[in-house]
C-alpha positions as CSV (number, residue, x, y, z in Angstrom):
1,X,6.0,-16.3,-10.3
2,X,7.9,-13.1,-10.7
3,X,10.2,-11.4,-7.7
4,X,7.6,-9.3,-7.2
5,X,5.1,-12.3,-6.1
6,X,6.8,-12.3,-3.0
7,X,6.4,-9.8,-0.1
8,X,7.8,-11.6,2.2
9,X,11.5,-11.6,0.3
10,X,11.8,-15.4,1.2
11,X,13.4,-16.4,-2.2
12,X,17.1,-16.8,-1.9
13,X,17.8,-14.6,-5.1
14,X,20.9,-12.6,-3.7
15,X,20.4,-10.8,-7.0
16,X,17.2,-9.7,-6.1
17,X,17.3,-9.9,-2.2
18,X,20.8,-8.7,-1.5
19,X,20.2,-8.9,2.1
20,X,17.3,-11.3,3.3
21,X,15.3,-11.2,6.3
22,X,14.0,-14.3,8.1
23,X,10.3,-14.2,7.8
24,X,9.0,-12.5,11.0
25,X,11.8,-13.6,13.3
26,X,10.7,-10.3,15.4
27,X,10.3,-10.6,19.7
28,X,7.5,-13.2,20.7
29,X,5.0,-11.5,22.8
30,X,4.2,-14.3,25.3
31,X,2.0,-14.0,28.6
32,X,5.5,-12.9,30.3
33,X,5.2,-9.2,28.8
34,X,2.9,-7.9,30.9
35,X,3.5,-5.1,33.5
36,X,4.3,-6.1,37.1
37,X,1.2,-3.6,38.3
38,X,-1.2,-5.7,37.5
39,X,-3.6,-4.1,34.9
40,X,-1.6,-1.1,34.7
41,X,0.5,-1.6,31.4
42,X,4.2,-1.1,32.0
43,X,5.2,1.3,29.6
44,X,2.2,3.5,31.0
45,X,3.5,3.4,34.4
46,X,6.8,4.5,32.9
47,X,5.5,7.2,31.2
48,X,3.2,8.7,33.9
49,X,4.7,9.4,36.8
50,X,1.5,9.9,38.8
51,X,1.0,5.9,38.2
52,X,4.8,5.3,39.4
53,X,3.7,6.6,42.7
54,X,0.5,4.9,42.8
55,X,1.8,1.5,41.5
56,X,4.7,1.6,44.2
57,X,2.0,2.2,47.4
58,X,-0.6,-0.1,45.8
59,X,-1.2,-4.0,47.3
60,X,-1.6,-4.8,43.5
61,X,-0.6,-8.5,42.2
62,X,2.5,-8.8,40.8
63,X,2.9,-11.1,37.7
64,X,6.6,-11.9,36.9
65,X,7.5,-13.5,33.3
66,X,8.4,-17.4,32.8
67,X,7.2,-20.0,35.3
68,X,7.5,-18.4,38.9
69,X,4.7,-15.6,39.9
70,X,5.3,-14.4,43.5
71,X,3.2,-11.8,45.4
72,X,5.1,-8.7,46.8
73,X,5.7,-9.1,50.2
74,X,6.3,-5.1,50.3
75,X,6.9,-1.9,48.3
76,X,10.8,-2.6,48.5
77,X,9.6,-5.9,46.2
78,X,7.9,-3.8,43.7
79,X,10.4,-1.2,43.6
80,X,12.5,-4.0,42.9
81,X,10.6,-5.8,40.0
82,X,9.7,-2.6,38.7
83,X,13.1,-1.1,38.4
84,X,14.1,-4.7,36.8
85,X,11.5,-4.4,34.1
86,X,13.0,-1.3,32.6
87,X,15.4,-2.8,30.2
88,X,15.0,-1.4,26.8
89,X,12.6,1.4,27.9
90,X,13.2,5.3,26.6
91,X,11.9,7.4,29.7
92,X,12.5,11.3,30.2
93,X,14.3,12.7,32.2
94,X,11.4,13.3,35.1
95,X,10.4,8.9,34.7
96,X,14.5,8.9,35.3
97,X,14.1,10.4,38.7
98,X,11.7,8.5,40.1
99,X,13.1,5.5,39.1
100,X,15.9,6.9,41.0
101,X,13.4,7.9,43.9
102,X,12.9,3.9,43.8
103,X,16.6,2.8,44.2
104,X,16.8,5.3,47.0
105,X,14.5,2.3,49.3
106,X,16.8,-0.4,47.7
107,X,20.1,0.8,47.6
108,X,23.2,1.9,50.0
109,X,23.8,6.0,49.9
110,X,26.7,5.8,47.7
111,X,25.1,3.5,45.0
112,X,22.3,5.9,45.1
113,X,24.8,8.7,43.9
114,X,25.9,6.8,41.6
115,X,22.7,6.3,40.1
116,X,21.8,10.1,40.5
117,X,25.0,10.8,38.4
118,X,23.9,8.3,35.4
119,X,20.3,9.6,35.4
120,X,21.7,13.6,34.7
121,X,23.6,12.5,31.7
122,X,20.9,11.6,29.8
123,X,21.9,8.4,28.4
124,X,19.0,6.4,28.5
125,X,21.5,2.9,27.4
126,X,24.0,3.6,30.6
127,X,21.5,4.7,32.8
128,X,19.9,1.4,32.3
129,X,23.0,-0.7,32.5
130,X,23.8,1.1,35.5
131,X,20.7,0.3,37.1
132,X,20.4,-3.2,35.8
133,X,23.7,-3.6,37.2
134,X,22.8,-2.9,40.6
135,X,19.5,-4.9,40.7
136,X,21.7,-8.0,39.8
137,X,23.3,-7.7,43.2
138,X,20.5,-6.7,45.1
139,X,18.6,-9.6,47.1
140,X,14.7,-9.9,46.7
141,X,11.4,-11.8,47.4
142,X,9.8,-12.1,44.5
143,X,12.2,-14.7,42.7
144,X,15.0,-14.9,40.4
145,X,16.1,-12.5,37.8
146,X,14.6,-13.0,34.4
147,X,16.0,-12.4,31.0
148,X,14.9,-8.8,29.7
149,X,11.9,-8.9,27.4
150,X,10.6,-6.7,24.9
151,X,7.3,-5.2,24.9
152,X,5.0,-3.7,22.9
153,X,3.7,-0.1,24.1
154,X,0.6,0.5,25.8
155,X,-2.5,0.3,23.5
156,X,-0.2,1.0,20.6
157,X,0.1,-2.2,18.9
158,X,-3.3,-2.4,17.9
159,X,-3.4,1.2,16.7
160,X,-0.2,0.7,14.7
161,X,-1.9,-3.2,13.4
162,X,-4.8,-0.6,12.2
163,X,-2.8,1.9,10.5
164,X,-1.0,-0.7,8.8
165,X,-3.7,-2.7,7.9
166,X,-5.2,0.5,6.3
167,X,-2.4,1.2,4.2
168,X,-2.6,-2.4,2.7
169,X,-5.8,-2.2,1.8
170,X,-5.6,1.0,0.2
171,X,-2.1,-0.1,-1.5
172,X,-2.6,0.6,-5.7
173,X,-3.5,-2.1,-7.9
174,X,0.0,-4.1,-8.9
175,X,1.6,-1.9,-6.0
176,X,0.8,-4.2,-3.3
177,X,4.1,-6.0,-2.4
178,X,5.9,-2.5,-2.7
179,X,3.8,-0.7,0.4
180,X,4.0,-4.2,2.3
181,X,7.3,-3.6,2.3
182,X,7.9,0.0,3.4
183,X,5.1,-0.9,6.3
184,X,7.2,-3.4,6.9
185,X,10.6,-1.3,7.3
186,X,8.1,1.1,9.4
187,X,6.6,-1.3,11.6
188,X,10.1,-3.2,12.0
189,X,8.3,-6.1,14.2
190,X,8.1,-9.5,11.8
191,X,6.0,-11.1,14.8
192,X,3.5,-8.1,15.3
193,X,3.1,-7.7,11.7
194,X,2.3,-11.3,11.2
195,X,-0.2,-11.6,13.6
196,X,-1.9,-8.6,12.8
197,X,-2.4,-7.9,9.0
198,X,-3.0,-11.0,7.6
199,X,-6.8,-10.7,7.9
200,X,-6.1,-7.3,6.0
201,X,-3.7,-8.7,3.2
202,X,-6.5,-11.7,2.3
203,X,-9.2,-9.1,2.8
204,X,-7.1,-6.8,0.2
205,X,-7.1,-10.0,-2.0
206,X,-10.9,-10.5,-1.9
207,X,-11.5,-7.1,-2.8
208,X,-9.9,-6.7,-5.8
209,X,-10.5,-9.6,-7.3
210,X,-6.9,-11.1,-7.5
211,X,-6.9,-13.7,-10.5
212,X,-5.3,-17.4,-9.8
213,X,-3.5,-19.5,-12.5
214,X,-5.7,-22.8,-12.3
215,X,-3.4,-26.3,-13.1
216,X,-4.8,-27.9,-16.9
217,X,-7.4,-25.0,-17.1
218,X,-7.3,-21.8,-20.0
219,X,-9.4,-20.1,-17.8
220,X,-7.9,-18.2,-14.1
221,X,-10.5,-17.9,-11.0
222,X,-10.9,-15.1,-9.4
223,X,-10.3,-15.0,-5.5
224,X,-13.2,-12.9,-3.9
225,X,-15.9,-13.5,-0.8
226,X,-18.1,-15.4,-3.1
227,X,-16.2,-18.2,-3.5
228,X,-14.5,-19.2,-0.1
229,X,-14.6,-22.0,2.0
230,X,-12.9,-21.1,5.2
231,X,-9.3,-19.9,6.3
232,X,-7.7,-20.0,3.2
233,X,-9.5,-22.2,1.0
234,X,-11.6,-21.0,-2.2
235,X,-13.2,-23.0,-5.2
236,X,-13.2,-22.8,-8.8
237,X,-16.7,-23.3,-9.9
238,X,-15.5,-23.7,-13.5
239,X,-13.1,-27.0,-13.0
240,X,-14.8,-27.8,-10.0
241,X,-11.8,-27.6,-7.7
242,X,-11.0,-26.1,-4.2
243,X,-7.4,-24.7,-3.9
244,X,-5.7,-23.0,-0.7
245,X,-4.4,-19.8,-1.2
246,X,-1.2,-17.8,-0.1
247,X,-2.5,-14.5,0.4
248,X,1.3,-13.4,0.8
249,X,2.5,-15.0,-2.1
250,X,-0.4,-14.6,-4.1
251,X,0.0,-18.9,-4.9
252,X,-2.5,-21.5,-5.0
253,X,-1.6,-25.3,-3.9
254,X,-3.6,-28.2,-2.8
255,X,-6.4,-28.5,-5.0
256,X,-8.8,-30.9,-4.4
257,X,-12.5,-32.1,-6.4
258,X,-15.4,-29.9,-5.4
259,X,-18.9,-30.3,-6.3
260,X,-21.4,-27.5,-6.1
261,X,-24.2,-29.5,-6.3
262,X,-27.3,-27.3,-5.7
263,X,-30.3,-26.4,-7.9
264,X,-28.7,-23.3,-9.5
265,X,-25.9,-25.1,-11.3
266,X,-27.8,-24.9,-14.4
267,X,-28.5,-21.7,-14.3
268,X,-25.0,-20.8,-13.2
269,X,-23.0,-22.3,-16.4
270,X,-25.4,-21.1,-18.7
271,X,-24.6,-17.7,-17.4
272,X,-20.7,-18.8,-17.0
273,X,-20.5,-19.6,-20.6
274,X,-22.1,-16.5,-22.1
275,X,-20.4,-13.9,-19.5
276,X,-16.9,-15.9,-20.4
277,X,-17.5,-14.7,-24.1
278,X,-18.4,-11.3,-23.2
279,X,-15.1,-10.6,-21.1
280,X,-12.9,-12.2,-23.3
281,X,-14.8,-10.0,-26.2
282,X,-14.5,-6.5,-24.1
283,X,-11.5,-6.9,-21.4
284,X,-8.1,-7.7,-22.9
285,X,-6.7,-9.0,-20.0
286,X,-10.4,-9.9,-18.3
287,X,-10.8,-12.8,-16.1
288,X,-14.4,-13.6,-15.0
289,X,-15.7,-15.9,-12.5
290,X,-19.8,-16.8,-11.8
291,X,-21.2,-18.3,-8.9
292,X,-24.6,-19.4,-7.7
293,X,-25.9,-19.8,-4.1
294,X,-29.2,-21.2,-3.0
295,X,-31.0,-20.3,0.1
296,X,-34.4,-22.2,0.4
297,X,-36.0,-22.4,-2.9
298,X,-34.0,-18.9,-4.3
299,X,-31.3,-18.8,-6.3
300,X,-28.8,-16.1,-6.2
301,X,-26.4,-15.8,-9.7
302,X,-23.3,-13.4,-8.9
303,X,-20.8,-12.7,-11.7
304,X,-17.5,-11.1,-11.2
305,X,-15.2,-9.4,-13.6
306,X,-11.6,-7.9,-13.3
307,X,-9.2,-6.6,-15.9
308,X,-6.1,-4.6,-15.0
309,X,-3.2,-3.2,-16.9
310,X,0.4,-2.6,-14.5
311,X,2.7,-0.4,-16.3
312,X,5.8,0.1,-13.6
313,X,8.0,1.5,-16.2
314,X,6.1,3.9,-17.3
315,X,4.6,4.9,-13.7
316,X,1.2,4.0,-13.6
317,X,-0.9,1.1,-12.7
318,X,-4.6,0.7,-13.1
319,X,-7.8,-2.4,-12.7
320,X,-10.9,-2.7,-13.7
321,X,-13.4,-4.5,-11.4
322,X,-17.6,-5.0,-11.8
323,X,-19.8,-7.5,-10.1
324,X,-23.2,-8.4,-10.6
325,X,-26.3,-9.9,-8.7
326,X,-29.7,-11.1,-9.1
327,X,-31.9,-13.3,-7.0
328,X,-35.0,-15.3,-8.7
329,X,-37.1,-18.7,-7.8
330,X,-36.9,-21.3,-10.8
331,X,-39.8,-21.8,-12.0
332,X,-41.6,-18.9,-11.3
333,X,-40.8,-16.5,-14.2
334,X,-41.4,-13.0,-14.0
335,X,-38.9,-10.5,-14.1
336,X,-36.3,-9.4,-11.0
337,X,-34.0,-6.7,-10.3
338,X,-30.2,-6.7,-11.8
339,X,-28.1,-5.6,-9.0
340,X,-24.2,-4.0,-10.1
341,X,-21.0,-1.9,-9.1
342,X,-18.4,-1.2,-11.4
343,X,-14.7,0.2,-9.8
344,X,-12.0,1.8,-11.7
345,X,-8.9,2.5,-9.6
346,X,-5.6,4.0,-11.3
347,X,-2.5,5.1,-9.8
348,X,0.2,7.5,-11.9
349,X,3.1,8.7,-10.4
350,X,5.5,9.9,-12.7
351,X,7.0,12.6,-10.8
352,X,3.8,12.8,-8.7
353,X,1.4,11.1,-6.5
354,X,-2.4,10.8,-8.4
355,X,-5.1,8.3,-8.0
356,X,-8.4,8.0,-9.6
357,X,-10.8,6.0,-7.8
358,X,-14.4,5.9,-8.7
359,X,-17.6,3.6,-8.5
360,X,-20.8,3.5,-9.9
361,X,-23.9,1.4,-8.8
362,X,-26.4,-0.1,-11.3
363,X,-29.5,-1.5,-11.5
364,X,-32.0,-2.9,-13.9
365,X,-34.7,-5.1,-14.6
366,X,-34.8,-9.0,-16.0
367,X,-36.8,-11.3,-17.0
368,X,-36.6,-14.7,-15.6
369,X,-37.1,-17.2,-18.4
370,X,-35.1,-20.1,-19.6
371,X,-31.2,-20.2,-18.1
372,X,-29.9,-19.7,-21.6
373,X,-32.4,-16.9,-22.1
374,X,-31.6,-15.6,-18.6
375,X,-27.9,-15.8,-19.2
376,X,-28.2,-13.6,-22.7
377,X,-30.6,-11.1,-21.0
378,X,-27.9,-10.4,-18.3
379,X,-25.2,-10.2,-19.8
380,X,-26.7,-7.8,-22.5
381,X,-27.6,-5.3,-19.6
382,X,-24.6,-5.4,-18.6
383,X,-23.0,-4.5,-20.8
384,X,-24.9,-1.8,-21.7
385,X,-24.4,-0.5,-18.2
386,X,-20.5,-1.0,-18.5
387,X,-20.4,0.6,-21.5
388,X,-22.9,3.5,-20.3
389,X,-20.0,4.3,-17.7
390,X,-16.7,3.9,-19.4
391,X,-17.7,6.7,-22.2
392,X,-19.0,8.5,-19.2
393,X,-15.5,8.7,-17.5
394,X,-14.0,9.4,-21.1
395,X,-16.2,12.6,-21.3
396,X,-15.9,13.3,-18.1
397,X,-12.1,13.4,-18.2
398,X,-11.9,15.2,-21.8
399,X,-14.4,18.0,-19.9
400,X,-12.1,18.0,-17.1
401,X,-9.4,18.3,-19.3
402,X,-10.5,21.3,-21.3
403,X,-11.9,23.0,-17.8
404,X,-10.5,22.0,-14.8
405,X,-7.6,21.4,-15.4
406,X,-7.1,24.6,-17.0
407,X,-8.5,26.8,-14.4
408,X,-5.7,25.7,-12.0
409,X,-3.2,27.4,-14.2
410,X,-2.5,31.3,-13.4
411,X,-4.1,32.8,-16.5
412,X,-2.8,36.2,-16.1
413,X,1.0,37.6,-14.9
414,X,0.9,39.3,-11.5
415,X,0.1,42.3,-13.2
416,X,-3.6,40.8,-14.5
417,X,-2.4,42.0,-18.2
418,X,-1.9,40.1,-20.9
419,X,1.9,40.1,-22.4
420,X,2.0,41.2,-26.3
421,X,5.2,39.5,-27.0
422,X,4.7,41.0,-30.5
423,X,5.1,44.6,-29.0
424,X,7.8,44.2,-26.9
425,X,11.1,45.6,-28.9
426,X,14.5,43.3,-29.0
427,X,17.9,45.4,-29.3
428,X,20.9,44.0,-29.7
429,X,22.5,47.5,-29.1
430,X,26.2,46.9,-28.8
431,X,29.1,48.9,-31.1
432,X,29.5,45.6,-33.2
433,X,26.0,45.6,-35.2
434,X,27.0,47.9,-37.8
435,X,30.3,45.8,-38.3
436,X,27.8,42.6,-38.1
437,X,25.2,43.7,-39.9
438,X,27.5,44.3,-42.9
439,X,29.1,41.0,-42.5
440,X,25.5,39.4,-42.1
441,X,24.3,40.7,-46.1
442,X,27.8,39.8,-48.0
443,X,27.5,36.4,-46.0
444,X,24.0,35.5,-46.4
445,X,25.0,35.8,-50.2
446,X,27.4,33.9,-50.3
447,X,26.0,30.7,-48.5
448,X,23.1,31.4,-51.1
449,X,25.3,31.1,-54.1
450,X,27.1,28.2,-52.6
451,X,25.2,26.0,-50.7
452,X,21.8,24.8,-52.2
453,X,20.4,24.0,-48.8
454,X,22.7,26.2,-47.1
455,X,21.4,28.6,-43.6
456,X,23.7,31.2,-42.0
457,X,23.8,33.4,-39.5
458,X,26.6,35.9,-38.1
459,X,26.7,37.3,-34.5
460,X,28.8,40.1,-33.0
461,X,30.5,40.2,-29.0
462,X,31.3,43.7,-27.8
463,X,34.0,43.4,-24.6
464,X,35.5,46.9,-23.6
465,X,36.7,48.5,-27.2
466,X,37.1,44.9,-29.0
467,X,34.6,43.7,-31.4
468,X,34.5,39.6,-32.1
469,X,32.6,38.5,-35.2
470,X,31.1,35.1,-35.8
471,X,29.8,33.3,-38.9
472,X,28.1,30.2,-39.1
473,X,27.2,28.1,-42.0
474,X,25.1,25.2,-41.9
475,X,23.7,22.8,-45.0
476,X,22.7,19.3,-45.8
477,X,21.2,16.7,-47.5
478,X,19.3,14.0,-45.8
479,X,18.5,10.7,-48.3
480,X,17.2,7.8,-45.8
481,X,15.2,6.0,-49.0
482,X,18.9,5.6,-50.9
483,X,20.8,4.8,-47.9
């Protein structure tokens, strides 16, 4: 497994993980970080002034983290456990003076000044200590003071779980570990980022067809919806096996002996053996997986296909990626329709940012026969659909490359006249030409009568009434085949 195999920088390769990080050793987010204003989430009432006021006059139950959940027995209470659950909030200046507003029913005149004077400096970190500092001493109903907590902002943790989630699935082929890790330095919460992604990251892995090293076979599986079991366990139609999968690791382990047995086996490896031949004949780096599911007295034949080529070092990545489908009942004959997609997706970014991505549906007509028959009939339409497309985005891109791309280069200067390099006059115009000129004929003579290969040229400098003359001779003889 290369260093790149591992998002999660678990390996204890100092070379290649300077300084580790514990796998998502982020806060816990238990049933203790809720707000003390019932369903009104803290960092709102924070924020919103308006729901300071109303949280601090409203009868509302008060839930308190760890074990012991009192009710308030009066506003002083929840002025008390709300000014306690501050810790590690950032609050402007207004939220500031009402949580001052609040230690004006709990504290003595003088502390109150004190806090008054922490609040106008601005200093979110010794405003907070100060405050803490005076809760600590200050007696109340509701029950012991807890240890601080953190706490994720209101309704944000599931928009940031959703932003992230769409920037993994959109990450570039081979690029995958890369944005995992600069989401990772943006969302800077192991826990939250466990939690949330990891139905994107084995979604991600589904959809592009990631290819897995099977134990004794020639042959890799590919990892897509066709072929899974449950939470994290696929199958390998072709050996038979069942394997779990490390989505974050890209690794598979446990494999165990799985039998398909259903009525389209037959018709599956007849159409595994002929559409192993014809990636292996077209895809240099293909890997190609079939599967068959039965519903009733149907038979549903899907065959996969990815091929990808990662090229870090020169800055571009790209994959290849087509799947096919057709649904028949054995026995019947006739013919039925030859369902496909085929997805290229390439990423360059050599001094730049560009992606292609494009698709193209397919479909066709086949006739149901024998399953060896079947088998050659499909895979000869599709690869005349494949084939169809790739010269298509060849022509495409040589058209694009001839128009387009031209037309977003200025044509003309800012005058909208061409330049006639050809007209335009060079004068060297200094006092020294006639002396250089001179020089120029007796030398270019000289080198000619002396030097077989020989090129020369002589210049002239002009600064204030002095005159600098320079000749250069150049010759050689290159003979690679002798040495």
């Amino acid at each position: 497994m290369s260093p790149n195999d591992d998002p999660l920088g678990t390996k204890t390769d100092n070379t290649l993980h300077p300084s580790p990080r514990p796998i998502f050793d982020g806060p816990s987010f238990g049933a203790g970080n809720v707000s003390p204003f019932g369903t009104t989430p803290l960092p709102q009432v924070l924020s919103d002034p308006s729901s300071l006021e109303q949280a601090l006059t409203s009868p509302l139950a008060l839930r308190t983290p760890g074990p012991i959940a009192v009710p308030p027995q009066s506003n002083e209470d929840v002025s008390t456990q709300m000014l306690r659950d501050t810790r590690y909030t950032t609050c402007s200046g207004r939220v500031r003076n009402k949580l001052v507003h609040c230690g004006k029913k709990l504290f003595e005149q003088d502390k109150v000044k004190e806090l008054e004077d922490a609040a106008g400096k601005d200093d979110d970190e010794a405003f907070y200590g100060h405050l803490h500092g005076l809760i600590s001493k200050q007696p109340t109903s509701v029950g012991p003071i807890v240890a601080p907590y953190e706490f994720p902002l209101p309704n944000q943790s599931g928009q940031l779980i959703k932003i992230v989630s769409d920037f993994l699935q959109h990450a570039p082929p081979g690029e995958f570990n890369e944005v995992f890790s600069d989401v990772r330095v943006l969302l800077d919460n192991d826990s939250l980022l466990k939690d949330g992604v990891s139905a994107a990251v084995e979604q991600y892995n589904k959809d592009q067809f990631t290819s897995v090293r099977i134990p004794n076979s020639e042959y890799q599986a590919l990892v897509t919806e066709h072929n899974s079991l449950g939470p994290g366990r696929f199958f390998d139609p072709r050996t038979k096996q069942s394997f779990k999968y490390d989505h974050y690791r890209r690794e598979p382990s446990e494999f165990q002996p799985y039998e398909i047995g259903n009525s389209g086996e037959p018709w599956r490896s007849a159409l595994e053996k002929e559409f192993t031949e014809y990636t292996f004949n077209h895809y240099k780096h293909g890997t190609s997986s079939v599967f068959a599911h039965v519903r009733d007295d149907t038979v549903t034949l899907v065959a996969c296909i990815e091929d990808h080529q990662f090229q870090p070092k020169n800055y571009w990545n790209g994959r290849w990626r087509s799947q096919w489908h057709c649904t028949f009942t054995p026995g019947i004959g006739g013919s039925t329709e030859l369902c496909g997609v085929m997805k290229v997706q390439v990423h360059y970014y050599e001094d730049g940012n560009v992606q292609l991505v494009c698709a193209k549906e397919a479909k066709g007509n086949l006739v149901v026969t024998s399953e060896i028959q079947t088998a050659k009939e499909f895979v000869q339409a599709v690869q005349d659909a494949e084939k169809e497309y790739q010269l298509a985005i060849c022509e495409n891109y040589q058209t694009m490359s001839d128009t387009t791309f031209k037309a977003l280069r200025r044509q003309l200067p800012v005058t909208r006249t061409k330049i006639d390099w050809g007209k335009i006059p060079y004068e060297i115009g200094n006092s020294g030409e006639p002396w250089r000129s001179a020089l120029e004929k007796e030398f270019t003579e000289y080198t000619f009568n002396h030097y077989k290969h020989g090129t020369s040229s002589v210049f002239a400098h002009v600064r204030d009434d002095t005159v600098t003359l320079v000749a250069c001779i150049e010759d050689h003889q290159f003979q690679p085949k002798n040495y």
